[in-house]
N, C-alpha and C positions, 0 to 999 in steps of 0.2 A: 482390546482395551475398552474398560467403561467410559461414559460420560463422566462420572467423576474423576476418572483418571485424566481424563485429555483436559480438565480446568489446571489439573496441579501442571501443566506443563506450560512451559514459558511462553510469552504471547507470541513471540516469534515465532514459534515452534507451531501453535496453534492458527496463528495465521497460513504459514507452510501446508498445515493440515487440511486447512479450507482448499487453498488454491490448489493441491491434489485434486480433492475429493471434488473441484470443479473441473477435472479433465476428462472428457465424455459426459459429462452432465450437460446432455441435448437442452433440457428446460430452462436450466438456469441459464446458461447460454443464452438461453436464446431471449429472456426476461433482461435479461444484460445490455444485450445490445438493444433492447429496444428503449433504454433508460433515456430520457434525455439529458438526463446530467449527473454528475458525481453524486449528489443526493439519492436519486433512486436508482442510483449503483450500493449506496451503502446501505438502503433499505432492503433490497434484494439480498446482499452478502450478509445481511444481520439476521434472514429470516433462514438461510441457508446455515448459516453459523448457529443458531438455535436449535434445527433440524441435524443436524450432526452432534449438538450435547458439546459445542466448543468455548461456548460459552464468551466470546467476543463483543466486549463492549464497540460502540459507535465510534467513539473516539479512538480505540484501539484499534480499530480497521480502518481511520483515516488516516493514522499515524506511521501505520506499519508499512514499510515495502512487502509484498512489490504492490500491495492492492493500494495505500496511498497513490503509488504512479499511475494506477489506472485511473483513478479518480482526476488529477490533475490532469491528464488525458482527456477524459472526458469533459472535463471543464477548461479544455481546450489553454490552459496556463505554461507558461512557457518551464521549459525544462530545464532552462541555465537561466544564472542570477546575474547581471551582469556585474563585474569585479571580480567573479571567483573563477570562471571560467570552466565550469565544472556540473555535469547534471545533480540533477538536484538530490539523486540516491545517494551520491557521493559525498554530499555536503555533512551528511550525518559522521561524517569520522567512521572509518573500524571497515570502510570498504572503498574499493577502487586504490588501493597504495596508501601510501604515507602523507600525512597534510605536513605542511611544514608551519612552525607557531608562529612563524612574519610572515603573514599572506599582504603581501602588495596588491596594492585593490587602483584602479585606473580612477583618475580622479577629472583628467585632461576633458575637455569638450569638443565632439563630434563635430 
């Protein structure tokens, strides 16, 4: 597949593609962890994502699972919201089950 071809595919599809093509990638890896924060996490995955011809906006790579999670990982933020009771991948709808349209949210004090 060209570079032109891997832009026509959906971001999710192309974020999927990244985080492959980061499985054995000793370097990047290892640039990764040495990030201090979700920032030069998403510096590293944008120059990586450039280098593969994936053509991933910034924003697109902060937004998307699973590399969002790692980001808020790294930026050490909490993974449940409280009310919803539920991580935060899930909260997007279309994965982990069914949401239901009256989510009761905990209103009471601790």
């Amino acid at each position: 597949m060209q570079s032109g071809d891997l832009r026509s595919l959906s971001v999710g599809q192309r974020v999927n593609a990244l985080v492959k093509a980061l499985n054995g990638a000793q370097r990047t890896n290892e640039a990764l962890a040495r990030c201090g924060d979700g920032e030069a996490m998403l510096d590293v995955l944008l120059d990586a994502s450039s280098k593969l011809g994936l053509g991933l906006s910034r924003e697109q790579l902060a937004n998307t699972p699973p590399i969002r999670d790692w980001v808020w990982w790294k930026n050490k933020e909490a993974l449940l919201t409280i009310g919803d009771n539920k991580p935060r991948y899930q909260q997007d709808g279309g994965q982990g089950g069914s949401a239901s349209p009256a989510r009761r949210k905990f209103l009471g004090l601790f």
